[in-house]
N, C-alpha and C positions, 0 to 999 in steps of 0.2 A: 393285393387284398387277401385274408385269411377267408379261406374257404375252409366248410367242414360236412363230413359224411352226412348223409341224409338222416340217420338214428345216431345223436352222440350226447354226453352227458358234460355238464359243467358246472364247476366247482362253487358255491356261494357262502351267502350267511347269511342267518333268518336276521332280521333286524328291530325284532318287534322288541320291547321293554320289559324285557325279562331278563333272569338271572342268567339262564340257561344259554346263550349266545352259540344254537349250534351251527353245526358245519352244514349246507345243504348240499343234496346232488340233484339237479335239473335235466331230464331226460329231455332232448331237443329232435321234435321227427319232421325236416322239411321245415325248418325255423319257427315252428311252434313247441311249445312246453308242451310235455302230456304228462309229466309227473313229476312231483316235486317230493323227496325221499333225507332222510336223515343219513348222515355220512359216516360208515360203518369204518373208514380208517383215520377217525379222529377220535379221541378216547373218549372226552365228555360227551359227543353225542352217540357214538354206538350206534348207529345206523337206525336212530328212532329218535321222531317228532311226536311233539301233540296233536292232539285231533283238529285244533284250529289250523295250524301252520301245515298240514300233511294235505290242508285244502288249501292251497297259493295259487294252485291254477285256478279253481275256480274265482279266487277273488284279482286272476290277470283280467281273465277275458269274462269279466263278470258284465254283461248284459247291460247294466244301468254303470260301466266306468264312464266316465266323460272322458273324450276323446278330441276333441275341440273346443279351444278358447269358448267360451261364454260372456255375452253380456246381459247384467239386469234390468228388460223393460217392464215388471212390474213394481210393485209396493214392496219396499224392507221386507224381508220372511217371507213372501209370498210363494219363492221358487220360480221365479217367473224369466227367461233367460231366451237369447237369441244367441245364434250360434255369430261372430266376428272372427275377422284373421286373425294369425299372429301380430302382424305388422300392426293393424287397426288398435287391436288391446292392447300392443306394450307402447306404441306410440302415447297412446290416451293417459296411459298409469303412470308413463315416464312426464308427460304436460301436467297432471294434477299435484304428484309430488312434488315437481320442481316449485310450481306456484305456493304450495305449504310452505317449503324448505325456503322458500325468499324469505318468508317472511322470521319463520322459527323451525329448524328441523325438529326440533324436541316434539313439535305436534305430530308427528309422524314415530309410528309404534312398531317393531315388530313384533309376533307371537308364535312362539314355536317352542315346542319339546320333544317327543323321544316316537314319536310317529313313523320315526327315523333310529336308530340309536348309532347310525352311520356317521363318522368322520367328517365326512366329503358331503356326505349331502342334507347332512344337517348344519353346521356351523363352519365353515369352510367360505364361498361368495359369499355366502347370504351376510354372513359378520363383516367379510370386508367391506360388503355395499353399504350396509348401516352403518359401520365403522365412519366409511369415507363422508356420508352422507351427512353424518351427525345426528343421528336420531334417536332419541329418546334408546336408552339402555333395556333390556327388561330382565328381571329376578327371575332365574327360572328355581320356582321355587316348590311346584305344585307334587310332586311324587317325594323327595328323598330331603330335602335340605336341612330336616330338623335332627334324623338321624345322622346325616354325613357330617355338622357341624359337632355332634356330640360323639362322635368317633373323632374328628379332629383334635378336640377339647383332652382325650381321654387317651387314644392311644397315637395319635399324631397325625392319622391320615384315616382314606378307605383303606384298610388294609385286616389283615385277618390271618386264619389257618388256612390252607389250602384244602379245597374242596374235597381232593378225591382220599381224604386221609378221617374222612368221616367214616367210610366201612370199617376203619379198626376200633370204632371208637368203644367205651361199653355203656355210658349213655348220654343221651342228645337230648338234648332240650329243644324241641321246635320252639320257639318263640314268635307269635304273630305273626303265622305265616300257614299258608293252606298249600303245603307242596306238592300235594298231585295235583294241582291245580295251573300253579305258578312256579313252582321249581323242579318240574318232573325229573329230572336227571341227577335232583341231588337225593330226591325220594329213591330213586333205585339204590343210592350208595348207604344210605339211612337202611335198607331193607336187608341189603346185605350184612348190615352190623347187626341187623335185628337177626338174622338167620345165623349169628354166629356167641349170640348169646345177651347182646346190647340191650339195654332199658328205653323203651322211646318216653318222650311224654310232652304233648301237647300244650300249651298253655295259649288260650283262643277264648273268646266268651262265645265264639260260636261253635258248635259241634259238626266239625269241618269236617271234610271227607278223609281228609290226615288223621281227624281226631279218632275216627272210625276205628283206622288198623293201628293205633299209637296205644301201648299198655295201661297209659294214663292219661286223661284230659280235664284239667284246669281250667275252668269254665269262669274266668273270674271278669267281674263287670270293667267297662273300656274306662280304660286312663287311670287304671291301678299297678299297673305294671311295677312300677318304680317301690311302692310298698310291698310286693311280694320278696321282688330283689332284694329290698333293704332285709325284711324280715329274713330270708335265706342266708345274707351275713352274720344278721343275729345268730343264728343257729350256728355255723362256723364258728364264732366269737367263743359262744358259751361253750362248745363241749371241742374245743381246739382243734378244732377240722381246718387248720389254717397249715400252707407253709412259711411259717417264719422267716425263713432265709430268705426265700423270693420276696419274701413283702419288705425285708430288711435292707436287701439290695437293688431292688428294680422297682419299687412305686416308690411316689411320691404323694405324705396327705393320711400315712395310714395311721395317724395315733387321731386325728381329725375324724375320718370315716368312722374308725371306730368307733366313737363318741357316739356319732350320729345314728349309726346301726344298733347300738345297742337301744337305744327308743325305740328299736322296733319289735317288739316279741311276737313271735307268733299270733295270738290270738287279737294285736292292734289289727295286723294286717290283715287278719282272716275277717275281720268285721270291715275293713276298707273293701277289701276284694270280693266279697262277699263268697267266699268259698269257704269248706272247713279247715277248720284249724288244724286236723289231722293230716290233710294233703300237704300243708305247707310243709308241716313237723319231716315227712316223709320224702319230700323233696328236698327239703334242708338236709338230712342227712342222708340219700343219692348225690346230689351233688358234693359231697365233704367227704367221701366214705369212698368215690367208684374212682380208678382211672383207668385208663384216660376219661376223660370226659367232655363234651364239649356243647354249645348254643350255636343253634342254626336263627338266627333273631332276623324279623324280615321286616318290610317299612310298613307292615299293616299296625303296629302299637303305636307307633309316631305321630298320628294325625288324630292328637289329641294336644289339649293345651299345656302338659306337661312330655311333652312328648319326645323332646329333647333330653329331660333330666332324667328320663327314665333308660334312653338307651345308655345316657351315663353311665348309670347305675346298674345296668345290667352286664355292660362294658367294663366293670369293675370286679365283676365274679372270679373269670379266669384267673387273674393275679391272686387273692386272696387263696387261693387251693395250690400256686402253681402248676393248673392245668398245660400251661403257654411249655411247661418241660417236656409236656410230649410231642409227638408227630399226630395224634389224633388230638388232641388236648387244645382248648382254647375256644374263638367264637369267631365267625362270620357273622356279618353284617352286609359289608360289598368290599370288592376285592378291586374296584377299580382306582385305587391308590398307588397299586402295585405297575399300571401302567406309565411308561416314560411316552404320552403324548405329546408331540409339538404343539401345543395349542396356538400359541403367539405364533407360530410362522402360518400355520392353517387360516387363522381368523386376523390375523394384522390390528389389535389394538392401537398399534400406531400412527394407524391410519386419521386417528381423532385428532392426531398433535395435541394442541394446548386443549382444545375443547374438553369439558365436564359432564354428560350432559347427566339430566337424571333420573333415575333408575327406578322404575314401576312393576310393581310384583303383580305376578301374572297370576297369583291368586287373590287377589285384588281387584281386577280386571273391571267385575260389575262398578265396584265405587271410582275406577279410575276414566272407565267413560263417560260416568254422568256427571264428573267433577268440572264445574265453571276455575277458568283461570283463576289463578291466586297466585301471590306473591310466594307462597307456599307450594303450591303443588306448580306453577309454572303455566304453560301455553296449556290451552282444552288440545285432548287428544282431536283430532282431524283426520287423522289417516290411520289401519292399520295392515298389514299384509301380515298373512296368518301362513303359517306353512307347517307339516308336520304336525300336526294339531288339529283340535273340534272344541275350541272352550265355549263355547253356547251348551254343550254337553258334557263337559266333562268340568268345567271351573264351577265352584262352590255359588249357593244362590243366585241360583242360572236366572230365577226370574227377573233378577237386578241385570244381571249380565245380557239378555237380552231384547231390554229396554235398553241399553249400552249401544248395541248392535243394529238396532231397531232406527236410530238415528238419521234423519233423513240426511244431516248434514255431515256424518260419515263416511266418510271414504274408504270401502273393504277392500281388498284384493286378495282371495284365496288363491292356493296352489291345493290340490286337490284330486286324490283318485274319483269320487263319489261326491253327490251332493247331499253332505253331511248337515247337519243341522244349522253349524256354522255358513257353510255355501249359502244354503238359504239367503243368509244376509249380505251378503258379497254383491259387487258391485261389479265385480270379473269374475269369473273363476277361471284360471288357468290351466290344463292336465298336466297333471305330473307321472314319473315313471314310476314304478313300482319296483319290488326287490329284483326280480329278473331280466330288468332292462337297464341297470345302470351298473359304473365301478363303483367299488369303495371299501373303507378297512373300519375294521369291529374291533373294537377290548369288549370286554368283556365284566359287571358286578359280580357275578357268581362263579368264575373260576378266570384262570390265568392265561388264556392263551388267545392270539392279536389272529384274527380273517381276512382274508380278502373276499371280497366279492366279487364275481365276475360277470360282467352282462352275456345270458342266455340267450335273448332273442332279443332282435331289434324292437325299438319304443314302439309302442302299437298306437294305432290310429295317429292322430297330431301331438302323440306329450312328447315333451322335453323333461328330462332331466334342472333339478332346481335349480344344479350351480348353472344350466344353461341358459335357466329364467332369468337369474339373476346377472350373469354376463351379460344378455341383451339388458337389463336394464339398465345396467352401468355405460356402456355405450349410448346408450339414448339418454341418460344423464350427463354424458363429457367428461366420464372416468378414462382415465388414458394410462393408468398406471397398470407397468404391466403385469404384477398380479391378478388383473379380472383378465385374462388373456388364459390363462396358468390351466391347462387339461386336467379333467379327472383322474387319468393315470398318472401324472404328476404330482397330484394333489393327493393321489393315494402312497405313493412313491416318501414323498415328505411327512406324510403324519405322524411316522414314529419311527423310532430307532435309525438304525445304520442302512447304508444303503444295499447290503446282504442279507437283510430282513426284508426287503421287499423279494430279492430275487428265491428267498425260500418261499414267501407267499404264492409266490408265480407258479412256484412248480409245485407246490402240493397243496394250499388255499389255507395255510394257518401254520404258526408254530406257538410253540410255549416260551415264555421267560423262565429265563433261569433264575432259580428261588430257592432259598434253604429250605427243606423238609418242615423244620425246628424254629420260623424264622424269630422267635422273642423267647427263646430258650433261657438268653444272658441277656433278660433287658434288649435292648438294641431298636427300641420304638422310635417313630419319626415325631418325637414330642421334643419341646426345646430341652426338657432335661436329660433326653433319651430314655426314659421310667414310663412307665405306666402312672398317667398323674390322676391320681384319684381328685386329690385339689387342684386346679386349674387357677394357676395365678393370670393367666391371660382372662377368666371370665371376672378375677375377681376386681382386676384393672379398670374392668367393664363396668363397675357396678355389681355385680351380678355375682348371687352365691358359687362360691369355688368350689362346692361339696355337691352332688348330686342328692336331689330329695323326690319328697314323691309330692306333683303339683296337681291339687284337685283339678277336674275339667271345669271350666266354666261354667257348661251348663251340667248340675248335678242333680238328677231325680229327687221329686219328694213324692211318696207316697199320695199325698192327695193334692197334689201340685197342679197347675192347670197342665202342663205338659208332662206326665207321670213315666213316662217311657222310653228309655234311650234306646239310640237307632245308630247301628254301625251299618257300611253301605259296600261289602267287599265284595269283588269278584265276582259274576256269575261263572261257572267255570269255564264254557264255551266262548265266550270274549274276552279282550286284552282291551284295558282301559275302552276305547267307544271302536276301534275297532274290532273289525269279523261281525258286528251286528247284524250288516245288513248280507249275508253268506245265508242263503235260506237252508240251507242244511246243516249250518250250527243254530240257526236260530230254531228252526223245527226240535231243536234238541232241546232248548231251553225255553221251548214253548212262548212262555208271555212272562213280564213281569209282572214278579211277586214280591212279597215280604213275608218271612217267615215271621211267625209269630210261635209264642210256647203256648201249649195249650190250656194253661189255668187263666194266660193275659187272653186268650181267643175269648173263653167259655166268659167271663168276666163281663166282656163286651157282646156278647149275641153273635161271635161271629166264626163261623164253619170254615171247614178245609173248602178254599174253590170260590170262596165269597169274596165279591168284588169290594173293597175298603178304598177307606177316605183316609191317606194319611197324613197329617197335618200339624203347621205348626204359626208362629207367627209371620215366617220369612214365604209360607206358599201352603200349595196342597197336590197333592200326587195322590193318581187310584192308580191303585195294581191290581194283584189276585191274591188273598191271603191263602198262604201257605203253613197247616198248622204243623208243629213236629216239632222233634228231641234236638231242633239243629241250635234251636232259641233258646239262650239260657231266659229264667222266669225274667221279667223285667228288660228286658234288652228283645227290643226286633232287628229283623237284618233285611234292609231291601238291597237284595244283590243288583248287580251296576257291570257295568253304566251303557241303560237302553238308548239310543237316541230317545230324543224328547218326539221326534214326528210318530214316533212307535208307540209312544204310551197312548193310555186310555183314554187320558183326558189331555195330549199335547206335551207333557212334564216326562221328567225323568224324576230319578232321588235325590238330586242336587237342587232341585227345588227348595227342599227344605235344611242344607246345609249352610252354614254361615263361613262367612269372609274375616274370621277372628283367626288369629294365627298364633302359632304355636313360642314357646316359651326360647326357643335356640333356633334360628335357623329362618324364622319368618314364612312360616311353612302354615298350609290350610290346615283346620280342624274339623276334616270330614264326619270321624269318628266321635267328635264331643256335638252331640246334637240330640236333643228332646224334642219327645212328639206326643200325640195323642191319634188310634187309632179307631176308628168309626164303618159301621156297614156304608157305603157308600148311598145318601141319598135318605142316612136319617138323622 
């Protein structure tokens, strides 16, 4: 048995749903954590976390973890829970699912996302059980699918520039994206190119803490994205800020776009985007005029109903300038393209044989539980086990979603640090382990280098690890195959690469793939032509226009419209999706929730910095605390997200009033296209 010194430190990786994917170091005294530290000999993290993740102990041995199985003796949502064995709960989960699965496994659903953004214990058992089980597929579609489909379309995969080659760069285009927020470690390389002469410039409709220290910020209203782009071509077009060559050799599509780009002049898009027409003119020529140059683009522009055509078309920039010819030059988006993941040996798709079953988008979820059988949608859901996830909080039109959940004839089963909003409704909740109690391996969307994880300290109180959950439940289902057998170190062992990539992992907790500096220098894109395909003959196969355009949002402001107001819903900065909410020391930090408002839309409506508002639309109603300031462009509020719902004023979160309408590529939510109307709460 591995024994170790009473004070010693061990190697991890943060796993939360970030770009950033650092290296952690775990200080361990007498087999407790007491600090949890960014790992100063791994380059991308530099020995510094965010303020969220630099608290992990506290959210180890945080006071309210659930620590043993649970079961629900009162009313759906109530909270109401008796502590049961293991044995008692998985016995009980393993008899109810079996009784569905006799009849249909399709009625039985999993739901999980990036709670985890680990290998092993996110889609590793859990996919073989459902796999083997047959159960109902699910879309995980709710954070990135409309962008990564439109990098697909465009440049052939997730794939990009390499991160750390943004310090040379001489200007960046933030693209929807709040980096000291959410990409803190690629802001420091951003600040370096600022400190060596670089142009920043923001383009956000919110006045983000990025936009603050960025030389320029492009305030332009949500789900225009795609006409700024366009117009920015224009500009290259008319005063020949183009490289010819590149465009002559390496895209495909460009006498097409051009066409199209040239409908865009400046002054269309300045009235779409609602910004001046002077910003564009002057970003049109920064980007035509500087190199290197490059776009840091992030999935906050996407979750709108054209949100897909617009990363297109944004995805289109680089080539037309030949930026992709330098080492700093070009665009991220996510880089997790670049990984050689085993996913099929991880997850055993096999495991279905002939079976089909079918596939429900988990941003969907509200319409997909209260759906009655149909020949169409198939068996009513019945059962769902949720893991890695809080969609009672975090999935679009929560109020639909839980009526969903609320269901007496439901069958929930969570896995679970905390009793999230989602537990509430659960039927079990199971404890799970948290980042310093289990194995497993990390890629990475925002730079290029694969982690191990290592477990710091034994599972505290009763959790298990998921894939342990899910072993036993395979066994008490009469899975015999010996894959649910198969160890986490095993499981970490095969996720990727060669088997010298794990024993590099072992001894130092990460390496880098090896990558061209330059990597679309000569063309050489993962597209079927190898080009940069501006026209996409696979979408147009589809129906669906080849040429990237700019797709109004669905719901579009009218001045004297019943809903006059659009509402983006990003980040508060002290939480990541609905985790850290409940860390009363980040939440101390972000006090209560608000919605910013600008202050001509405040004054308009009677309503002060600090006043409690009604904000509303037809899908719900959410009070916060209105927040008045320069963060709001005029017409556009921001209720930053995502509170739990038990947290809010009145029971809601901001998701109350988002809609279950999905995006143009990708089938992805439209957090960001949504209209409201804001009111002092109570007149």
């Amino acid at each position: 048995m591995q024994t170790h010194p009473p004070v010693h430190t061990v190697v991890g990786a943060c796993p939360h749903d970030c770009p950033d994917t650092c290296s952690l170091l775990t200080t361990v005294q007498d087999g407790r954590a007491i600090k949890v530290q960014g790992n100063p000999a791994h380059a991308m993290t530099d020995g510094v976390l965010c303020t969220k993740v630099s608290r992990y102990t506290e959210r180890t041995y945080h006071p309210e973890r659930i620590l043993q199985p649970l079961k629900r003796v009162g009313p759906k949502g109530s909270g109401q829970f008796e502590p049961v064995t293991w044995d008692a709960a998985l016995d009980d989960i393993a008899t109810r699912l079996k009784r569905i699965a006799a009849d249909d496994p399709q009625a039985i659903l999993p739901y999980s996302y990036a709670g985890t953004m680990g290998l092993v214990q996110g889609e590793s058992i859990a996919a073989r059980f459902f796999h083997q089980l047959g159960a109902s597929l699910l879309d995980r579609t709710i954070c990135a699918s409309a962008g990564a489909e439109a990098l697909t379309y465009t440049l052939g995969a997730k794939v990009g520039m390499r991160v750390g080659q943004f310090a040379q760069s001489k200007l960046i285009l933030i693209w929807g994206s709040n980096s000291i927020g959410s990409n803190l470690h690629f802001w420091r390389m951003a600040q370096e190119a600022k400190r060596q002469g670089a142009k920043l410039v923001c383009i956000d409709p919110r006045k983000s803490e990025t936009a603050d220290k960025c030389h320029t910020h492009i305030a332009l209203k949500p789900g225009t994205d795609a006409a700024l782009a366009l117009a920015l071509m224009h500009e290259c077009i008319v005063h020949n800020w183009l490289d010819q060559d590149y465009l002559d050799r390496y895209t495909v599509g460009w006498d097409a776009l051009r066409a199209r780009a040239l409908q865009w002049p400046p002054q269309r898009a300045a009235e779409v985007c609602g910004v001046p027409v002077e910003q564009i003119i002057e970003l049109a020529r920064d980007w035509g005029t500087t190199r290197p140059a490059a776009i840091r683009l992030n999935y906050g522009m996407q979750r709108v109903r054209g949100g897909g055509n617009a990363v297109r078309a944004i995805a289109c920039l680089p080539a037309l300038t030949g930026a992709w010819r330098h080492p700093a030059g070009g665009l991220l988006l996510a880089s997790s393209g670049h990984f050689p993941v085993r996913r099929a040996a991880l997850q055993r798709p096999d495991l279905l044989g002939d079976r089909r079953p079918r596939m429900v988008n988990m941003s969907t979820i509200g319409e997909a539980l209260l759906a009655p059988a149909s020949p169409a949608f198939g068996p009513q859901i019945q059962a769902v086990v949720v893991y890695n996830s809080n969609p009672v909080a975090v999935a679009p039109q929560s109020g639909q979603v839980v009526q969903g959940f609320a269901r007496e004839d439901l069958f929930t089963v969570v896995l679970e640090h905390f009793q999230t909003d989602t537990a509430d409704y659960a039927d079990y909740i199971l404890p799970a382990t948290t980042q310093l109690e289990h194995w497993d391996i990390h890629t990475s969307y925002g730079h290029t280098d694969v982690l191990l994880n290592r477990p710091a300290i034994a599972p505290v109180g009763q959790a298990r690890t998921n894939t342990a959950i899910f072993r036993a439940l395979a066994q008490r289902m009469g899975y015999h195959d010996p894959c649910f057998q198969e160890d986490d170190e095993a499981l970490c062992r095969s996720a990727i690469g060669a088997p010298q990539d794990f024993d590099i992992l072992l001894a130092q907790g990460f390496f880098s793939l090896d990558l061209p500096d330059v990597p679309f220098a000569q063309g050489g894109f993962p597209t079927p032509s190898g080009k940069c395909e501006f026209f996409s003959q696979r979408l147009a196969d589809m129906g669906l226009d080849g040429l990237p355009d700019h797709v109004p949002n669905y719901e579009v402001a009218q001045a004297h419209g019943r809903y006059p107001l659009a509402m983006i819903s990003p980040p508060a900065r002290n939480f990541l999706n609905s985790s850290f909410v409940n860390l009363q020391s980040l939440r101390d930090i972000e006090a209560e929730p608000v919605l910013e408002m600008h202050p001509h839309d405040a004054a308009a409506r009677g309503i002060a910095n600090g006043a409690v508002v009604r904000v509303f639309n037809d899908r719900g109603t959410y009070v916060c605390k209105a927040r008045v300031n320069d963060r709001a462009r005029l017409g556009v509020v921001n209720g930053l997200g995502i509170w739990w719902r038990k947290l809010g004023l009145n029971g809601t979160n901001v998701n109350e009033l988002t809609s279950q309408k999905l995006t143009d590529l990708g089938r992805a939510p439209v957090f960001y296209d949504c209209l409201v109307e804001v009111a002092l709460d109570g007149a």
